[in-house]
N, C-alpha and C positions, 0 to 999 in steps of 0.2 A: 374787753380791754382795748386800750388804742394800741394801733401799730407804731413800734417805733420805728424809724427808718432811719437807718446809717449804712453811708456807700465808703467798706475799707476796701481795699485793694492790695492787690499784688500784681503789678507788672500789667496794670490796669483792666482786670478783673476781679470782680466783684466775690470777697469774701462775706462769710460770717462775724457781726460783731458781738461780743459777749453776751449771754440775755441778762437782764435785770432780775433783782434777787429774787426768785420763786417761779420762773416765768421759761416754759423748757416749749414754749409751742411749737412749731412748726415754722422758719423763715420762710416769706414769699414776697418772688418778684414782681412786679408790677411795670408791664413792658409793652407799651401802646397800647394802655390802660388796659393789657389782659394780665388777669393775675394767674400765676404758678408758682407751684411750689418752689422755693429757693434755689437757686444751681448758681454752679460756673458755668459760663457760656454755653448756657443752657443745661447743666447736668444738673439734675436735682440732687437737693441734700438729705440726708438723714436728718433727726429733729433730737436729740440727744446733743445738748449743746457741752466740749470739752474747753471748759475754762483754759486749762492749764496752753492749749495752744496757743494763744495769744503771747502766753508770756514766749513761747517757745518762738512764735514768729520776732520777737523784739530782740532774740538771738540772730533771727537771718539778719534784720535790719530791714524788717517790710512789713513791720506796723503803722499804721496809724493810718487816718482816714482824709478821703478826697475831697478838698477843698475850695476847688476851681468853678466850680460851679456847671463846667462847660462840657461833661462828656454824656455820652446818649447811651453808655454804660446803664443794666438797671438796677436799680437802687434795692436795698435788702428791708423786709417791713415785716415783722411780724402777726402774725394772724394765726386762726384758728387750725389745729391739727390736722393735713392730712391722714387716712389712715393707715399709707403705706410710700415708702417709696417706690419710685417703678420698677421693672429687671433692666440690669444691662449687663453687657458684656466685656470680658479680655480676651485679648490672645496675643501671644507671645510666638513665635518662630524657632524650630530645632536651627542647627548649624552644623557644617562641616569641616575639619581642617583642610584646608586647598594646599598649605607648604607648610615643612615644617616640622610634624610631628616627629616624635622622639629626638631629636635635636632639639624640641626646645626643654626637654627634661637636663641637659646638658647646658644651660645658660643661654641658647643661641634662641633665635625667633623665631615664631611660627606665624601664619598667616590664617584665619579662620573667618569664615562668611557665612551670614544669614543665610538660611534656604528656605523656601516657600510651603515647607511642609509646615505644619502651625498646631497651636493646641489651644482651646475653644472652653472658659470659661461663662457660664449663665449668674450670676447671683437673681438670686430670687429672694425680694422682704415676705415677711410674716408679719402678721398681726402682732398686735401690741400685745394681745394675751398669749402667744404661744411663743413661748422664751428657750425656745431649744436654735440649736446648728446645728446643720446635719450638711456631709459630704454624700455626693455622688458620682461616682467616678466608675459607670458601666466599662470602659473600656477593661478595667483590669477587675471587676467584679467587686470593688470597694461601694458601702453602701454603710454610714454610722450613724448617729445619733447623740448629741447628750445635749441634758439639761443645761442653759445656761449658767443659770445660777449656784448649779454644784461643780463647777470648774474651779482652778485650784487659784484664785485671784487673789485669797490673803498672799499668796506666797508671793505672785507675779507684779505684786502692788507695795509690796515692802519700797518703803522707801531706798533700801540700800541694793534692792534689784530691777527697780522699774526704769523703762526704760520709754521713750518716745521717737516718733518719727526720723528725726531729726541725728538722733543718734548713731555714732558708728559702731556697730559691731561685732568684734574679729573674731571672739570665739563663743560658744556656747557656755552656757552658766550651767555647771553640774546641778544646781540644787532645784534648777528650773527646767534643767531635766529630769529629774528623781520626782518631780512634783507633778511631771504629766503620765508618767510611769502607769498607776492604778488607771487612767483613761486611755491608754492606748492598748494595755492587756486583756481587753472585753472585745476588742475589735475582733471580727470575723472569728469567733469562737468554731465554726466546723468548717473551714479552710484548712487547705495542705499546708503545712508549715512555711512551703517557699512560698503561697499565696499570702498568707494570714503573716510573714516577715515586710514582704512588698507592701501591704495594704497599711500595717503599722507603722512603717515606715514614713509612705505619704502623708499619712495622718499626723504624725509628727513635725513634716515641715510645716501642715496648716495651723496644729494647735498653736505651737510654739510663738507663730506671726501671729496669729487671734491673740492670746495672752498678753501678749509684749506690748502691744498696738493696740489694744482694745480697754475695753472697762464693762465691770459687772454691768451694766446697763444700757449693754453692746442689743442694736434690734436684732430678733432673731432672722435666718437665714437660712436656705438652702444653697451649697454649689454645687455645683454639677458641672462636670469635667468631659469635655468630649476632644481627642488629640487622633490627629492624623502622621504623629510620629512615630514611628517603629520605636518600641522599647529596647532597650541591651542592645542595639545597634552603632554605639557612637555619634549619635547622632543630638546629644544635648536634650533629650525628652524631659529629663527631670529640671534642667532648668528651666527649660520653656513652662512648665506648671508651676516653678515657685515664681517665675515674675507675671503670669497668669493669677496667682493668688495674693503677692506682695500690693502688684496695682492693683486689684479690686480691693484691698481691704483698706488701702491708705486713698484711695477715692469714697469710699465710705468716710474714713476720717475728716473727706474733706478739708485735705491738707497737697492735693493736685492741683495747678492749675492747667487751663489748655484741654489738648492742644488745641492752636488754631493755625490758621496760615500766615497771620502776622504778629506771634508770639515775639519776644526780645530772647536773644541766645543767651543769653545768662540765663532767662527763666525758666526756658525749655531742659536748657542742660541742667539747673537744678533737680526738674522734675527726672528725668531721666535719671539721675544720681540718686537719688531719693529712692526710687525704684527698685535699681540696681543694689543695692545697699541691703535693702531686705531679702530681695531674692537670694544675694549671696549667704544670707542666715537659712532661708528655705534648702540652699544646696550643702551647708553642715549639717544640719539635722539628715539630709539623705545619705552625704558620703563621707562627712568626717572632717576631711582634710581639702577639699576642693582645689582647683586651680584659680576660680573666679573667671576664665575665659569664656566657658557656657553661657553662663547667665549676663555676662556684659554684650554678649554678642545677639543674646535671645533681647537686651532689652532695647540697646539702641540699634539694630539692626546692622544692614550693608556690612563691612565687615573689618578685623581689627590687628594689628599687627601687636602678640603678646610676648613678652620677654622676660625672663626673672630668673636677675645674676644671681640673689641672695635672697635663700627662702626665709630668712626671718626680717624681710621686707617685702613690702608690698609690689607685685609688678608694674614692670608698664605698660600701660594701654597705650598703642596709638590710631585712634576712629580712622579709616580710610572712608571719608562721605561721597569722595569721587568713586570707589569701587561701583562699577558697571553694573546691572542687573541683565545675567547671562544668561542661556539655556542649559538647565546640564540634565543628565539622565543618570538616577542616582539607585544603585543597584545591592541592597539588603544580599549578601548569599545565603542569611540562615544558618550559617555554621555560628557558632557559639564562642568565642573566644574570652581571655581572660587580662584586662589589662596589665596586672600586676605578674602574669604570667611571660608578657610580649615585654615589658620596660626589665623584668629581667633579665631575660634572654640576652639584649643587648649590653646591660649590664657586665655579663659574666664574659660575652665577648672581646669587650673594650680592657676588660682585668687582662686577657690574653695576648686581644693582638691591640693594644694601645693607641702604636705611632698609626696603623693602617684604617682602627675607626674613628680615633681624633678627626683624621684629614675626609673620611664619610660623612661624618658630621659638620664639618666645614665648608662643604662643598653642598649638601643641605639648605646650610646658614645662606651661602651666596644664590641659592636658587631661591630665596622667599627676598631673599633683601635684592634680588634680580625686579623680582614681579611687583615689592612695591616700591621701587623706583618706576619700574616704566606707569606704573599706575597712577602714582602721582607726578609724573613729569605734565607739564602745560599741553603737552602734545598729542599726549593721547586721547586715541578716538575707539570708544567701546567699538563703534560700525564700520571702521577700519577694521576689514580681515586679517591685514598684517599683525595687529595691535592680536587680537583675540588668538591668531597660530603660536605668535608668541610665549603666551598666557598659557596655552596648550599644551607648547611644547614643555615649557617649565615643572607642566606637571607632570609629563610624561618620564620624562628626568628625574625629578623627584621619588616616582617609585622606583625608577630601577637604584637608586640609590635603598631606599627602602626596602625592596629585595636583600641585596645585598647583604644589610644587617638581618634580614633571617627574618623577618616580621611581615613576611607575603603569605599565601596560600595557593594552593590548587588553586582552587573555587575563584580566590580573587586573579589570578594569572589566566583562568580560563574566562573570566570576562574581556578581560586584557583583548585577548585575542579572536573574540566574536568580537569586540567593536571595531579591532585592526580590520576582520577580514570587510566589514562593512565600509571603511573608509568612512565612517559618522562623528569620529572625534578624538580626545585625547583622555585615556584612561589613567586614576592610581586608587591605592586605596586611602580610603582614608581614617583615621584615629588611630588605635592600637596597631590594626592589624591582626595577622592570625585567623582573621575571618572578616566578621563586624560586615563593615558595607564599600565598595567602590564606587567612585566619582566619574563622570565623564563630562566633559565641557565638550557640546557639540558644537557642530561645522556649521555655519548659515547656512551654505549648501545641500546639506543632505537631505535628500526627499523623503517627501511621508512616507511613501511604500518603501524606501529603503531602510527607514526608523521602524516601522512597521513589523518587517522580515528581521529588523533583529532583537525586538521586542519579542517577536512569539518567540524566535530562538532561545532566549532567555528567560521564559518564563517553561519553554518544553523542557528547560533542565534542573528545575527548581527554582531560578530566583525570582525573588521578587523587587520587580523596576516600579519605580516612579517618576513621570516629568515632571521635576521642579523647576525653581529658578533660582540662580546663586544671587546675593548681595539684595535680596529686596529689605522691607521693612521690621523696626523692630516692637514695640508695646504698641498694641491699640486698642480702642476703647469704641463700644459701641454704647453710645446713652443716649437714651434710653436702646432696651432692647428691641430697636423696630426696622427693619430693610425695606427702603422704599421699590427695590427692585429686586426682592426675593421671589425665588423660582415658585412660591405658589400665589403671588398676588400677581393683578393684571398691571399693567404698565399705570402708573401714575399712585399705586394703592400701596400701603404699608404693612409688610406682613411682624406681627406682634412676635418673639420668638417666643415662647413660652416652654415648661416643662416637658410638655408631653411631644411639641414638635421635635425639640432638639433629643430627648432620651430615643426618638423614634425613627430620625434619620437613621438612613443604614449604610454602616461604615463610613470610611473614609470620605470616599465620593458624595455619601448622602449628606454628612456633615460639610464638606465644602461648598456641596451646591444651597442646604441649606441657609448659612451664614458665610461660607468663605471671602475672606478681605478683599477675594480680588485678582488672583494669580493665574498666568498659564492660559488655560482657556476659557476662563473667566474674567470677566472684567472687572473694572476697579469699581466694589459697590459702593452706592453713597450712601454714608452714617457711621461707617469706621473711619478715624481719625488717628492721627500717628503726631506724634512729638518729632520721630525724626526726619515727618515729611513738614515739619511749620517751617517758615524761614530761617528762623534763627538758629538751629542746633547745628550747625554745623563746625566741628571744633576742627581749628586748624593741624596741618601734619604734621607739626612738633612735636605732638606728643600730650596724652594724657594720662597724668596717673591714676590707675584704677581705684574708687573710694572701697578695695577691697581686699583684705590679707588674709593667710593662712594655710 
């Protein structure tokens, strides 16, 4: 059959255009005269062509095809089937609250940042004949299976439930939840209850995004899930895996563009929204009721000032792009707490002593709206120590304020005071409180051996530390799945990531050294790609409202 060749675009990258009637091959590029299989800037496509996108793109207003004659863009042709696409990669970033918490349950703001701790999706295609999906997610011991084809798609496809990319939203649909019901109660059959809750749960933010975004004639797949976030920690785990799962499956759709370095900021910030959108469906299916600050902070990274006077509106986001990438040393206690246990407490003591936590929580509000005025002022300089003690102090502040309201601990008050005695930085906790994990923003100054001596300190009394870094980035994409500077190839060589490397790495460490983006004592690998490092996403400090409610 001849290739057709039509070059449409978005934001001058090379889309898919409709196939002609019968005709599902495989698109490929043709790009100094070497042929590949079809991608965006370079990412290959799946070969399942979805009509209805086109129509959905002439909702953005970014249809229709390039007619200049003059770009070295390459052009779309089709030809005969691949027989797979390649593996690549997501990962998405945990976060911290830096200012803020529990005052912003009371209408006031809070301030939360990317941190460098991350969570590591593989997709893996299958042959055209093996039409199952299957999760694999060794960290928590999830591990499922089903048949493509016996998934609940009359239901997900009714016309009065279906749903596209494109789409906003806000709450879950009962009936499309009752309809994955029978598929997620065969999950881990001899798990402990609170395992075989966890596992069905996950499984639920991924079916749900499959269903919604998908079609019976979805290729089949493996994912496989590897996160260096501490679980139940406060630390955003669950988000970082639904915008881990949102973008690979709407990169499969083939409905991303980018990133690149000189993407246009409207395009980037679509994709980013687009994103964020789903993930925020991956975090109903986990908790119900979400804030949506998790997953907007896991998706465009650095970090974001969240506010919501009125819960039956949407909050407001606003991106700090200038937010600095800091050193912090972020301290898990291992004690267990419960959020809905800590947001009461204070609760019952503001019914008591009203006029005395009103002016706590006020005083709060003016420590986060302190840090992001100096943060957005023209003047500041992350490498000004002045600029960073500040930052410090604020949040040293901030906990004792959060003390106060009852929502500390031992555990966190005795980190407190191993990092005073060290003079290494400025301590609080962060999230709920009650336990969960403490923050420190370290000193430039402070010497290895003096990080050192209070590392082992901390680990001789049970906790467990990690060096991260506050404000880094947020979605990134490896495509295909290849490190041209992975720790087991030689300098110049491309190490393939495949199954059995990434289920093999061990822990944390082995998965960062493995694939890690880039943080800490790592350098910045090349092949992961970020939206929020292109030129363009950068949204001004006005303010944006999150494309997310509930």
């Amino acid at each position: 059959m001849p290739g057709l060749s039509v070059d449409w675009r978005i934001g001058g990258l090379p889309l898919h255009s409709p196939a002609p009637s019968g005709d599902s091959k495989l698109r490929t590029l043709s790009w100094n005269n070497h042929t590949e299989p079809a991608s965006i800037n370079g990412w290959i496509l799946p070969d399942e062509p979805y009509e209805e996108e086109m129509e959905s793109l002439k909702k953005d207003g970014l249809d229709g095809p390039s007619t200049d004659g003059k770009s070295d863009r390459p052009t779309v042709s089709r030809k005969v089937s691949g027989p797979t696409m390649p593996a690549f990669m997501t990962s998405a970033p945990g976060k911290v609250i830096v200012y803020g918490e529990h005052a912003v349950v009371y209408g006031k703001a809070a301030l939360a940042a990317a941190i460098s701790l991350r969570s590591y999706l593989l997709v893996t295609a299958l042959s055209k004949s093996q039409r199952t999906v299957s999760l694999r997610f060794p960290d928590i011991g999830l591990e499922h299976t089903w048949q493509i084809d016996e998934l609940p798609w009359a239901t997900f496809s009714h016309p009065s439930k279906k749903k596209y990319y494109y789409d906003l939203v806000t709450k879950l649909d009962p009936d499309l939840v009752e309809a994955m019901q029978p598929y997620l109660s065969v999950i881990s059959p001899k798990a402990s209850e609170k395992d075989k809750k966890i596992h069905q749960s996950a499984a639920s933010a991924f079916l749900y995004l499959f269903l919604s975004l998908g079609s019976k004639s979805f290729p089949g797949c493996i994912y496989t899930l590897r996160s260096a976030i501490p679980i139940g920690a406060g630390l955003g785990s669950s988000a970082s895996i639904s915008v881990c799962l949102s973008s690979a499956i709407l990169l499969q759709l083939r409905t991303l563009s980018g990133p690149h370095p000189d993407q246009p900021r409207e395009e980037a910030e679509l994709q980013i929204e687009r994103i964020n959108r789903w993930a925020f469906v991956g975090e109903m299916c986990l908790h119900g009721n979400p804030s949506g600050v998790d997953n907007t902070v896991s998706t465009g990274g650095k970090a974001v000032v969240f506010k919501r006077n009125n819960y039956s509106k949407p909050p407001t986001v606003t991106p700090l792009r200038k937010f600095p990438e800091l050193p912090l040393l972020l301290v898990n206690t291992r004690q267990s707490r419960s959020t809905a246990t800590e947001v009461a407490k204070v609760a019952t003591l503001k019914k008591s002593q009203p006029v005395v936590i009103e002016l706590i929580l006020e005083a709060i509000d003016k420590v986060t709206e302190s840090a992001h005025e100096l943060i957005g002022s023209p003047t500041f300089d992350e490498k000004d120590q002045a600029s960073v003690q500040t930052l410090g102090e604020l949040m040293k502040l901030n906990h004792g304020l959060l003390a106060a309201l009852g929502v500390s601990h031992p555990k966190l008050e005795r980190i407190s005071e191993l990092v005073d005695a060290a003079k290494a930085g400025w301590t609080k906790l962060t999230g709920a409180g009650g336990g969960g994990s403490a923050i420190t923003l370290l000193k430039s100054d402070t010497s290895a051996s003096a990080l050192h001596d209070l590392e082992s300190k901390l680990e001789s009394e049970g906790f467990e530390k990690y060096e991260t870094t506050l404000g880094g980035d947020g979605v990134g994409v490896l495509w295909p799945a290849i490190l041209k500077n992975g720790s087991n190839g030689e300098e110049g060589e491309g190490v393939e990531i495949d199954q059995e490397l990434f289920l093999n790495a061990d822990g944390r460490a082995g998965v960062e050294e493995l694939v890690g983006v880039g943080v800490g004592a790592y350098e910045k690998r090349e092949g992961w790609k970020f939206w929020s490092n292109a030129s363009g996403p950068h949204v001004n400090s006005e303010g944006l409202q999150s494309p997310i409610s509930g």
